[in-house]
RODO-2510 file (C-alpha; in nm, 4 decimals, decimal comma):
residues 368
     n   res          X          Y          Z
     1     x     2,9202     7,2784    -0,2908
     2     x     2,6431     7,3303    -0,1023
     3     x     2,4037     7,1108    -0,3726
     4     x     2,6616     6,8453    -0,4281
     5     x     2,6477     6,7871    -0,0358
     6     x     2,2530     6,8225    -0,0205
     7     x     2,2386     6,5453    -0,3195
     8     x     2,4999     6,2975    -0,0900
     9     x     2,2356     6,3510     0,1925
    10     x     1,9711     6,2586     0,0036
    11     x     2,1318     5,9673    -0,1641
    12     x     2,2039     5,8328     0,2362
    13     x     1,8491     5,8628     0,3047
    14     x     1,7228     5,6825    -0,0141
    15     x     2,0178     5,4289     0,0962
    16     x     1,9006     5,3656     0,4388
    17     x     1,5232     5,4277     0,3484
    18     x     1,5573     5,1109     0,1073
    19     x     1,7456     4,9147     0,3481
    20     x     1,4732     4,9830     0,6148
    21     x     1,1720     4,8667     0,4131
    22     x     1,4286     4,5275     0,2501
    23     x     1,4194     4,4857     0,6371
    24     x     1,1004     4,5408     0,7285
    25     x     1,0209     4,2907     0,4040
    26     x     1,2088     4,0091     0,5511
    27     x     1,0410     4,0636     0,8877
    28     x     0,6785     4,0149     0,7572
    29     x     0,8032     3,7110     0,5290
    30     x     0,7497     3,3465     0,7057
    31     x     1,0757     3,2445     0,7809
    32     x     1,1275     2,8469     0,7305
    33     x     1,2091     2,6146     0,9769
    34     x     1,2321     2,2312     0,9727
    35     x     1,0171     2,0282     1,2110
    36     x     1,1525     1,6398     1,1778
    37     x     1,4458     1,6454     1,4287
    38     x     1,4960     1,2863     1,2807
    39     x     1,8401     1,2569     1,4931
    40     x     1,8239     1,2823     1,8734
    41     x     2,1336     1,3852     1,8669
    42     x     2,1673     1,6995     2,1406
    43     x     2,3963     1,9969     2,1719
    44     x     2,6153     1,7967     2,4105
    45     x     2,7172     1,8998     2,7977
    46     x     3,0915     1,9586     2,8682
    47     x     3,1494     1,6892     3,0047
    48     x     3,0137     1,4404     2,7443
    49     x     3,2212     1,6211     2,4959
    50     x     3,5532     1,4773     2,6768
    51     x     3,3641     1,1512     2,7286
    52     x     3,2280     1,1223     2,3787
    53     x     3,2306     0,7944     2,2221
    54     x     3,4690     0,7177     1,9358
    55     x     3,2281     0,7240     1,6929
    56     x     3,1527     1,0630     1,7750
    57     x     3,4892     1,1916     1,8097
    58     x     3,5850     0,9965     1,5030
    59     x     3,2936     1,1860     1,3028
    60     x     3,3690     1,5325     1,4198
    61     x     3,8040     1,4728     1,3427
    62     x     3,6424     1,3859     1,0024
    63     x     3,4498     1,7084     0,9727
    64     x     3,7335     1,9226     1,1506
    65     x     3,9926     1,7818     0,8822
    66     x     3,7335     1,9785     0,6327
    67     x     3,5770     2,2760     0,7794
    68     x     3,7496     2,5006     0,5381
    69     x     3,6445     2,3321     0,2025
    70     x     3,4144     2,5084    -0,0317
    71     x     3,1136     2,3522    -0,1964
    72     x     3,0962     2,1806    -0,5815
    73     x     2,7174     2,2039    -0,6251
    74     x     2,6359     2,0461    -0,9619
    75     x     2,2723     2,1501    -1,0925
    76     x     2,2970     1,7792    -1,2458
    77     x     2,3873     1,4546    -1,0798
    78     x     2,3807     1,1281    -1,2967
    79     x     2,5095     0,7784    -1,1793
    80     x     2,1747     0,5543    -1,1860
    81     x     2,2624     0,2808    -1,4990
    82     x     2,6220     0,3650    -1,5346
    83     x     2,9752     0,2708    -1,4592
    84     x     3,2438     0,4456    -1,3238
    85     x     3,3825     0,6746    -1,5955
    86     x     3,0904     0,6443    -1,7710
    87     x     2,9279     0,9536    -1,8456
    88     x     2,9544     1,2475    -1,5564
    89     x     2,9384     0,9180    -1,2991
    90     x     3,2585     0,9782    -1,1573
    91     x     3,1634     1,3623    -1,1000
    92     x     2,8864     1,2840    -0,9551
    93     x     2,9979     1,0442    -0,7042
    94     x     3,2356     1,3211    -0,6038
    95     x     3,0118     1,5923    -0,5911
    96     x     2,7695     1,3922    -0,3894
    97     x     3,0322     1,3631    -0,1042
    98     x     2,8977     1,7150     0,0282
    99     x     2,5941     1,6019     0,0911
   100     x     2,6921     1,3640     0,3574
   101     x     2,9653     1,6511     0,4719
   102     x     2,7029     1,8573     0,5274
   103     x     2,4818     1,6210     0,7338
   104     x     2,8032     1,5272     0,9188
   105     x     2,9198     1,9134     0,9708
   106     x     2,5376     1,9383     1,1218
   107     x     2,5972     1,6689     1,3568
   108     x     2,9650     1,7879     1,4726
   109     x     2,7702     2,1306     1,5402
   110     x     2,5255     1,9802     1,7000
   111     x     2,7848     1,7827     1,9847
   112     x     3,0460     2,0075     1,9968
   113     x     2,8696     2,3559     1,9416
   114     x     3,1717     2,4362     1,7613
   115     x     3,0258     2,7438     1,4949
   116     x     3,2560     2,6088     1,2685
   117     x     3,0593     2,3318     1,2041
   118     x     2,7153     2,5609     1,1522
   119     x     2,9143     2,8008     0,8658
   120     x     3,0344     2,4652     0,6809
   121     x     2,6368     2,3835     0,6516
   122     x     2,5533     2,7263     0,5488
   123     x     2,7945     2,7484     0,2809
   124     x     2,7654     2,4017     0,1696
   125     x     2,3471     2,3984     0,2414
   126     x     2,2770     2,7443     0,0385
   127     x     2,4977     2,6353    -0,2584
   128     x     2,3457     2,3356    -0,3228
   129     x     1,9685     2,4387    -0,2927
   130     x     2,0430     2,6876    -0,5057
   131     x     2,2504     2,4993    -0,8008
   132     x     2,0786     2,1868    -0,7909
   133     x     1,7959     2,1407    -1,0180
   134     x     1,5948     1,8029    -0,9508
   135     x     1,5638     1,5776    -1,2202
   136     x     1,3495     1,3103    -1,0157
   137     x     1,5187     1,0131    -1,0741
   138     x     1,5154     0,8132    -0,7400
   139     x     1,8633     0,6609    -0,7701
   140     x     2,0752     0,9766    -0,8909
   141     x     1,8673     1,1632    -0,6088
   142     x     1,8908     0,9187    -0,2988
   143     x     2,1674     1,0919    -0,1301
   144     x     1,9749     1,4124    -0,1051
   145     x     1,8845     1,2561     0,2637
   146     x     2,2153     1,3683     0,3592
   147     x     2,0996     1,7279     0,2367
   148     x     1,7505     1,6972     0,4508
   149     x     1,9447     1,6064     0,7459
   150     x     2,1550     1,8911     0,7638
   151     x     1,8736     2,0914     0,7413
   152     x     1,6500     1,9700     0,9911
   153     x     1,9827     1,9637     1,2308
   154     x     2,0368     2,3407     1,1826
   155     x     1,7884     2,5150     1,0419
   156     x     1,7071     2,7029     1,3680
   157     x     2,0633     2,8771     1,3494
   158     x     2,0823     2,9546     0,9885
   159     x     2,0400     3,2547     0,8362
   160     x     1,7070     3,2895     0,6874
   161     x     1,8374     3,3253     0,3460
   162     x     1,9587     2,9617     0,3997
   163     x     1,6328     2,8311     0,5441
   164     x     1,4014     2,9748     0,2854
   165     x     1,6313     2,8227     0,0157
   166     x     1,6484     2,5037     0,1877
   167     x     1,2733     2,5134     0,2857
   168     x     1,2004     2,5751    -0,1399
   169     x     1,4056     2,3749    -0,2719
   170     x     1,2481     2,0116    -0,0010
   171     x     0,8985     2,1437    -0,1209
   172     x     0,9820     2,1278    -0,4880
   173     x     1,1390     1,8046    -0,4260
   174     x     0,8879     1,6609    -0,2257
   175     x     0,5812     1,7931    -0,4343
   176     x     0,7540     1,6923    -0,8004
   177     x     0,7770     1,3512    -0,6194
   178     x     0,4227     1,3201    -0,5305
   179     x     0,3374     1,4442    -0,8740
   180     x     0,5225     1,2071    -1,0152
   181     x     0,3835     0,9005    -0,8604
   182     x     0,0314     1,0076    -0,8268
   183     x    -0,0217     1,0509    -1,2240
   184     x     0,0817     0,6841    -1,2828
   185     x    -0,1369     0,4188    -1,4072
   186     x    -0,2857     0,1742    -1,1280
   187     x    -0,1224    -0,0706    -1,0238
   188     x     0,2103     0,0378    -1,0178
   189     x     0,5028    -0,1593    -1,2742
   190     x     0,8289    -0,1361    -1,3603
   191     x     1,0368     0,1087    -1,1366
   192     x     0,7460     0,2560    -0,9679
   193     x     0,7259    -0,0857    -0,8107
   194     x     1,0729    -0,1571    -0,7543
   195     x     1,3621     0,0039    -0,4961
   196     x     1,3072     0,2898    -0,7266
   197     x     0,9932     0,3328    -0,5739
   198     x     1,1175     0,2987    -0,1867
   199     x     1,3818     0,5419    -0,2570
   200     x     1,0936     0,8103    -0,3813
   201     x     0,9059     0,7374    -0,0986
   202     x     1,2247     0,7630     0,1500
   203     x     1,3155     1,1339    -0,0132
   204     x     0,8962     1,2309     0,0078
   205     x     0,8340     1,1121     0,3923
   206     x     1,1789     1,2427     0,4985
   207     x     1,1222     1,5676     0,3169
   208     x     0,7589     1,6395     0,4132
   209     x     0,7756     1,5742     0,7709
   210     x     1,1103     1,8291     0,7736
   211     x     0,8930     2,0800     0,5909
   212     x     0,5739     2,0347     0,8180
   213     x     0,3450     1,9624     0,5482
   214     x     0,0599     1,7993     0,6199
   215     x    -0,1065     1,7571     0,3124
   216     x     0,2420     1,6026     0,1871
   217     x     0,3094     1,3930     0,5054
   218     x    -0,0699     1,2148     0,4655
   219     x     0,0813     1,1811     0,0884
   220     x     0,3750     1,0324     0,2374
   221     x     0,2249     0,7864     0,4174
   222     x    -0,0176     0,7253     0,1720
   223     x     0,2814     0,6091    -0,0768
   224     x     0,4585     0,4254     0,1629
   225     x     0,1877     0,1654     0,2338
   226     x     0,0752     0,1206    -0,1472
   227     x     0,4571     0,0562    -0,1990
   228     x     0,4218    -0,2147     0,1268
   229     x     0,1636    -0,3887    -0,0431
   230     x     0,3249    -0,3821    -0,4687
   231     x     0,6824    -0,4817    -0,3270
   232     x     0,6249    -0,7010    -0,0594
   233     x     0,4818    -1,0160    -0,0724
   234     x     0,2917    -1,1519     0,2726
   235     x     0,5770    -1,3868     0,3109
   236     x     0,8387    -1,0859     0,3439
   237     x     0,9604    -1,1902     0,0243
   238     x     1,0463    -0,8925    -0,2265
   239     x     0,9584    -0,8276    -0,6209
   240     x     1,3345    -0,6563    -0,6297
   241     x     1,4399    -1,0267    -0,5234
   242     x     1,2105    -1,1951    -0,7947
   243     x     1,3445    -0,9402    -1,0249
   244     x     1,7084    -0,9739    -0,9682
   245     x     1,8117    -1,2797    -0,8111
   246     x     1,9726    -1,0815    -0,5433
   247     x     1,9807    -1,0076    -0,1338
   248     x     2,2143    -0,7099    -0,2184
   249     x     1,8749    -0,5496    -0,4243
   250     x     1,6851    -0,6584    -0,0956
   251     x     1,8818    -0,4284     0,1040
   252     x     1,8768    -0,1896    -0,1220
   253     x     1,5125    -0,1513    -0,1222
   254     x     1,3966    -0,1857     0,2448
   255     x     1,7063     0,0483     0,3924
   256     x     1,4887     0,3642     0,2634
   257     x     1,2072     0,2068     0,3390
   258     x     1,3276     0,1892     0,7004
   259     x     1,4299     0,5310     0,6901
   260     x     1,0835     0,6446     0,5946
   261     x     0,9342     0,4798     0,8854
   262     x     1,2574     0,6499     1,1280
   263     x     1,0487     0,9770     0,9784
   264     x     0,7265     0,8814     1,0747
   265     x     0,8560     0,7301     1,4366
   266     x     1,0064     1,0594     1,5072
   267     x     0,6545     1,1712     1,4887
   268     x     0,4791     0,9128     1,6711
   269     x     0,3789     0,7022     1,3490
   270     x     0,4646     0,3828     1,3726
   271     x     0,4890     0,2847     0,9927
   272     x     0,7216    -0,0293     1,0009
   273     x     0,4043    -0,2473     1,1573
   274     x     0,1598    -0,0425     0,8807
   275     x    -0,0077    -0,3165     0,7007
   276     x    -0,1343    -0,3167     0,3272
   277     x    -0,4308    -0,4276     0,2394
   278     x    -0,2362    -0,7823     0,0888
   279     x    -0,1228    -0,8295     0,4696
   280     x     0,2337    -0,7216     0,3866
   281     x     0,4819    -0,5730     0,6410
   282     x     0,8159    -0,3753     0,6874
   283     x     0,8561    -0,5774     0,9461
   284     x     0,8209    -0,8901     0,7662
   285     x     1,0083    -0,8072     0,4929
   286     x     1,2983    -0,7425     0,7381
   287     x     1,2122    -1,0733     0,9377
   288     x     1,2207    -1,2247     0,5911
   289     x     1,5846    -1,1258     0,5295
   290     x     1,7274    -1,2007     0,8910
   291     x     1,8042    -1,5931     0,8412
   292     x     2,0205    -1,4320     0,5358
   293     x     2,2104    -1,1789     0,7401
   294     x     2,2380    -1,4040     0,9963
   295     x     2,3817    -1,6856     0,7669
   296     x     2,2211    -1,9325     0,8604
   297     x     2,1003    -1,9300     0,4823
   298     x     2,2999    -1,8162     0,1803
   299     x     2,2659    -1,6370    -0,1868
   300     x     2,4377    -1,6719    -0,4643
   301     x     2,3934    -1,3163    -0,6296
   302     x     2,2525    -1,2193    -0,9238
   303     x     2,2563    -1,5920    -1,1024
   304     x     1,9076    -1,5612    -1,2401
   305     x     1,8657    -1,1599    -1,2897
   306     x     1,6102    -1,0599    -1,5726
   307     x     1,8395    -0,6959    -1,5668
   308     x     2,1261    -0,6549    -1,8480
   309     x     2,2958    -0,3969    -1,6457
   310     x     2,3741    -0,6465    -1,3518
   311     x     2,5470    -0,9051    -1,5875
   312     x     2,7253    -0,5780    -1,7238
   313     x     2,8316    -0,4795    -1,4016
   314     x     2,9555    -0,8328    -1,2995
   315     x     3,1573    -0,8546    -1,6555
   316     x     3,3134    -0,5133    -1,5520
   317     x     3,4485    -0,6859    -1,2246
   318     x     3,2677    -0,4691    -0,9572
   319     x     3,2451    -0,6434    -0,6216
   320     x     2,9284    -0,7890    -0,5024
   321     x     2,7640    -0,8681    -0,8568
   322     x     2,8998    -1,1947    -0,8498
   323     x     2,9320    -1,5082    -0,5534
   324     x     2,7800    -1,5403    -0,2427
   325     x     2,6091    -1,2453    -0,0658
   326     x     2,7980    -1,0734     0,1978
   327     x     2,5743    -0,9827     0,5311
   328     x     2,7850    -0,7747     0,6462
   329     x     2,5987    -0,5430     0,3494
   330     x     2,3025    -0,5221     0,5743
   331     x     2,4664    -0,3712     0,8558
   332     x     2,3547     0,0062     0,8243
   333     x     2,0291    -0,1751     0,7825
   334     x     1,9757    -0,3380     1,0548
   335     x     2,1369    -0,0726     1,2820
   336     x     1,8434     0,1320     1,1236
   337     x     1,5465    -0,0948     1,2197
   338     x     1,7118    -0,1326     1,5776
   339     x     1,6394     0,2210     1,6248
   340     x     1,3099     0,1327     1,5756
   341     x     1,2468    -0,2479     1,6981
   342     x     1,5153    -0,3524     1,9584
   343     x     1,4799    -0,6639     1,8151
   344     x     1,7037    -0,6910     1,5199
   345     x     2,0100    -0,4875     1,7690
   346     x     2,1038    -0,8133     1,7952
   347     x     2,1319    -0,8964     1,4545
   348     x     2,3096    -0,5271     1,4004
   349     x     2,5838    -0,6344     1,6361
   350     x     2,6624    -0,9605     1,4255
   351     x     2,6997    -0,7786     1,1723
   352     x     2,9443    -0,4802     1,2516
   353     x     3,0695    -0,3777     1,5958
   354     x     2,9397    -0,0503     1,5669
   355     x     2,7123     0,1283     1,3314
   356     x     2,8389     0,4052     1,1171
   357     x     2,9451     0,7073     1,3222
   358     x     2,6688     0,9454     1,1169
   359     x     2,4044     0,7361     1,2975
   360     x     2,5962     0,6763     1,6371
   361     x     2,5371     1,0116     1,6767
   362     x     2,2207     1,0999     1,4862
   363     x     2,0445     0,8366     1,6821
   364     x     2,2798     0,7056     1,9865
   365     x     1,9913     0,5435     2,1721
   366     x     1,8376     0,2534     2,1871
   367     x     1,4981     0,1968     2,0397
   368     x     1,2501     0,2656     2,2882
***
């Protein structure tokens, strides 16, 4: 008897002697963090709560309607050159709506303080970084913003299981990006010219300024003005215009572009006057489109397209593939670049009433 409760003793002491160095372990190890803070968006004072806005209060009944739901990471997402039903399309769409649920639980936390909120991103965060294995195509990956968000929202409150996942799986992102791009032939064709191209450099600048890189942010920026001067022409004319006939492949391409530079202006870069060596701008691409979102021109989409898959899509009935382009299409846009250039607020407010309630809150201010 005496042995059997000797060997229990000892078996504790192993127990707790392991447990004491896993913790001493995880003490030593750098712990993560993100750096962006991309939104403004503060922990909010009482009283603001009961005076939010209805964007914000519209965003966080969203979230509250789903704070118990339980993630469906995929380690594959595919929807770039397909149709609905085509394919795992229509899983992916639906898998991808956790991404923006995530960045939208972050912001709710963020307002409300509500911990809620902060265990939705955990669950939703971890899963995900953990499942998802990145197959570096631009257009299946776009969304992953929503994922960076969330992180750089909460990763001060997250375990440190979460962060370091988080924090791995940006870097491998980010860095397979770079790769990618950087063993290309000079100059850049086909898709690495393209919105491809401005939605690689959106996930890369977003991603390396969360994960405090500097080797990757000077990549970053490096990218993003060789991309200024293959896609834009000094007139603010685009080669995804040439290419497809069409203002809705326009938006497309400068909306991540514009997100980019929201990166870089969180930390005092001030990419969307960064000119390429052709004398190409952000900013003039964006002045370029205005008369169009404006309407005081007009497009007929897609007439003269050199791509099969946009007469496919048009034969297959989806909306906006066909007749006149739709400004209202550019609103997120141009609610963007007022963040950045109160200039084109105006233009914003033509074309919605209010910007979606993600940003409202991510960014409530005006540019400054």
């Amino acid at each position: 008897m005496a042995l059997k409760v000797r060997e229990v003793n000892e078996s504790r002491f192993r127990t707790r002697a392991r447990q004491a160095m896993l913790c001493a372990l995880m003490l030593a190890a750098p712990v993560a963090h993100a750096a962006m803070n991309f939104c403004a968006a503060p922990a909010m004072q009482t009283s603001e709560r009961t005076n939010a806005d209805p964007g914000v209060k519209a965003l966080v009944k969203t979230v509250q309607s789903h704070v118990n739901d339980q993630p469906r990471p995929r380690a594959k997402l595919h929807t770039e050159g397909t149709l609905p039903h085509e394919g795992i399309h229509d899983e992916s769409v639906e898998a991808e709506k956790d991404l923006d649920l995530m960045r939208d639980a972050a912001l709710a936390w963020r307002v409300t303080g509500d911990e809620r909120y902060l265990r939705l991103v955990d669950r939703f965060l971890f899963a995900w970084t953990t499942t998802y294995q990145p197959s570096f195509n631009p257009i299946d990956e776009t969304n992953f913003e929503s994922l960076i968000l969330a992180y750089d929202l909460t990763a001060s409150a997250l375990p440190v299981k979460t962060r370091n996942a988080a924090n791995a799986f940006i870097t491998k992102m980010v860095t397979g990006y770079v790769a990618d791009m950087d063993k290309q032939p000079r100059p850049l064709t086909g898709t690495y010219r393209n919105n491809w191209q401005s939605h690689r450099v959106k996930l890369v600048a977003m991603g390396a300024f969360t994960i405090d890189d500097r080797k990757l942010i000077d990549a970053a920026q490096r990218l993003f003005v060789e991309h200024i001067g293959d896609n834009i022409a000094p007139d603010g004319s685009t080669v995804d215009f040439a290419e497809r006939d069409a203002l809705r492949y326009v938006t497309y391409d400068l909306q991540p572009l514009v997100t980019a530079a929201l990166a870089a202006r969180r930390h005092n870069r001030n990419w969307v006057a960064e000119r390429a060596p052709s004398g190409a701008t952000l900013a003039e691409a964006l002045n370029w489109l205005t008369p169009y979102a404006l309407g005081t021109r007009t497009h007929e989409e897609f007439v003269h397209s050199s791509v099969p898959f946009d007469a496919k899509r048009r034969e297959a009935g989806l909306p906006g593939f066909s007749g006149p382009w739709d400004p209202k299409n550019a609103s997120e846009l141009y609610y963007l670049a007022a963040r950045m250039d109160g200039r084109y607020a105006p233009v914003a407010l033509r074309l919605a009433p209010t910007p979606p309630a993600w940003l409202a809150v991510c960014l409530p201010l005006p540019a400054r």
